[in-house]
Each structure stands twice: as structure tokens, then as C-alpha cells.
C-alpha positions in Angstrom: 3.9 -19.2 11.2 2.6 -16.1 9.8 -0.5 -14.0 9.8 -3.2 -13.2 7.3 -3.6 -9.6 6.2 -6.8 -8.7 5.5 -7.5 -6.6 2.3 -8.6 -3.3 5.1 -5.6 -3.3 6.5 -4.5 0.6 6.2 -0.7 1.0 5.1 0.8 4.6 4.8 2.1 6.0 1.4 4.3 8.8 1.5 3.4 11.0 -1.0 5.9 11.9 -3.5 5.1 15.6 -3.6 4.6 16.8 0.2 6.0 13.7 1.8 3.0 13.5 3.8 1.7 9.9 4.6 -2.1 8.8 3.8 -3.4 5.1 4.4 -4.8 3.2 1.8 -6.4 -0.2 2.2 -4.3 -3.4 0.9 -7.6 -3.7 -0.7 -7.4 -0.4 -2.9 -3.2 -0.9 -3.2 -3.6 -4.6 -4.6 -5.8 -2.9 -7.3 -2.9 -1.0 -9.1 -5.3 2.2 -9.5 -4.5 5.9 -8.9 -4.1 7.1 -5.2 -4.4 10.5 -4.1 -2.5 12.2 -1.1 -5.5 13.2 1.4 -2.7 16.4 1.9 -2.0 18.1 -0.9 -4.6 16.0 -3.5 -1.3 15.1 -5.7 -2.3 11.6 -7.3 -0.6 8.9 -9.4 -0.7 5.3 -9.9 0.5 2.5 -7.3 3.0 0.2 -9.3 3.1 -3.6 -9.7 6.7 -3.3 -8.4 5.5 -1.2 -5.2 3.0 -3.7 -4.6 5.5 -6.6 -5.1 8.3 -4.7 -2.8 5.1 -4.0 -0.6 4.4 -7.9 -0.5 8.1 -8.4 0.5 8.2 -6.6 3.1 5.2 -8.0 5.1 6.3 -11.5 4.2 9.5 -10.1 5.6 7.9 -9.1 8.9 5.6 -12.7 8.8 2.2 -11.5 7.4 0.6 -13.1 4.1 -2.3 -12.2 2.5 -3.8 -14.1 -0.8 -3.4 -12.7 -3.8 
């Protein structure tokens, strides 16, 4: 049995310049565009392979969402 995500769920993403975290919607992940740390205002894009690593590891844990 698992349990559907939905797309507001807020996931932390450590950012790659401060290492602080700042949650994003699943919503605003799943949409591949540029994030911003809410720290230090470094931005870049979210990968497809983060997402599908992302998507691993709440299958992993038993949560599904649709794509």
C-alpha cells in the first residue's frame, strides 16, 4: 500500500552554495525550473535525474504521486 503525494507537499533542497535547506513544493520540483535558496538567493535549475532520484526515494519510503 502506498500513499499519494500531493503536488504541495514541501521537500527540502540543500542548497549547493550555503548548504542551507529551503522547501519547494513537489508541484514547483516536478516542473524542472530554476529554484532559488530562500538563504543566500543562489539559484539553478532542478534536474530530471534529481527529480527521478527524488521519485525513488519516496517510492522507496511508500508514497506515489502521478506524474
Amino acid at each position: 500500500m502506498s500513499t499519494i503525494v500531493s503536488t504541495e507537499m514541501l521537500l527540502p533542497v540543500t542548497c549547493d552554495h550555503c548548504e542551507c535547506d529551503t522547501d519547494f513544493s513537489l508541484g514547483v520540483l516536478k516542473q524542472l525550473s530554476r529554484i532559488s535558496c530562500g538563504h543566500c538567493g543562489h539559484s539553478r535549475h532542478f534536474t530530471a535525474i534529481e527529480f527521478d532520484v527524488l521519485k525513488l526515494v519516496l517510492a522507496n519510503a511508500g508514497f506515489h504521486f502521478r506524474d
